[in-house]
C-alpha positions, 0 to 999 in steps of 0.5 A: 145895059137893061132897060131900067139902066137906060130909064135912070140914064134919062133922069140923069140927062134932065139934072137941073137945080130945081128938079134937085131940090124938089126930089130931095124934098120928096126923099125928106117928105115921104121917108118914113121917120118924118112921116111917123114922127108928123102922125105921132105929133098929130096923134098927141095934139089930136086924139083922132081915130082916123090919124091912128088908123093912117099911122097904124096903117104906116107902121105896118106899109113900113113893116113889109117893105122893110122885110120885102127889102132884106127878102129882095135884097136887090142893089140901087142903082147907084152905090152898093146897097142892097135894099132896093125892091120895093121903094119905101117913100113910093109905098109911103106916098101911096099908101097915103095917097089911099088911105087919106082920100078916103077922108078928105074930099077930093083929095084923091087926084092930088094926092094920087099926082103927089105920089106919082111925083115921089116914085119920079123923083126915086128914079131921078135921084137914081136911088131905085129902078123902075121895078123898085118904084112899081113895087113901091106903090103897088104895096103902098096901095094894098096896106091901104086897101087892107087897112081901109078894109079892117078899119072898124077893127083898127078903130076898136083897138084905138077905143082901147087904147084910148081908153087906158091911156086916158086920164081919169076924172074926177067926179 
């Protein structure tokens, strides 16, 4: 038995019904169709640059984890699956623990804790391995970084858009 076996063989030890239920709100949380779906119906309500760079920022974390899946193509540890590396709700959860506490004051901690609760969470419902979730939030952080790091970029072709989605008014 490996030594990610053993860590999913401790969570598997701690089962009790609030943890369940907790892990499996993180596991709807953080999945990406939620999380897009929540940023495109606040993108509507609101036209905000900052909601359209964490969206944008989104689609592209859920674009690479989705091709380092079908790369990997590395099995679950429960099931048959093999689309394990890298955990998707952990690069979600920090991808938006970085990119939004940029914006929100002292947000960070917290945000950083809650995601630190997902990647736990992936171990106790033995949905990833150990590895999974490092390279879950490790890619979370970096589209982070890259997109914080191109924001004036990405604001421009929010302007853009913005402008040509906009209704005209009359003079």
């Amino acid at each position: 038995m490996s030594w990610e076996e053993d860590v999913i063989d401790v969570f598997q030890t701690t089962k009790n019904p609030i943890l369940d239920y907790l892990a499996l709100l993180f596991d709807f949380l953080f999945s990406a169709p939620f999380l897009l779906l929540i940023l495109c119906l606040a993108l509507l309500i609101k036209r905000d640059k900052k909601i359209f760079l964490i969206l944008f920022g989104l689609l592209l974390n859920y674009l690479v984890v989705i091709i380092l899946k079908l790369l990997f193509a590395l099995p679950r540890p429960a099931g048959n699956r093999r689309d394990s590396f890298p955990s998707g709700h952990t690069a979600n959860a920090f991808f938006i623990a970085k990119a939004s506490s940029r914006y929100v004051k002292y947000s960070s901690g917290p945000l950083y804790f809650i995601a630190f609760l997902v990647a736990i969470s992936r171990l106790y419902l033995a949905a990833h391995y150990p590895l999974d979730v490092i390279g879950g939030a490790i890619v979370g952080y970096l589209i982070a970084w890259l997109v914080l790091k191109f924001e004036r970029e990405i604001f421009e072709i929010f302007k853009t858009i913005r402008s040509k989605t906009s209704p005209k008014r009359k003079k």
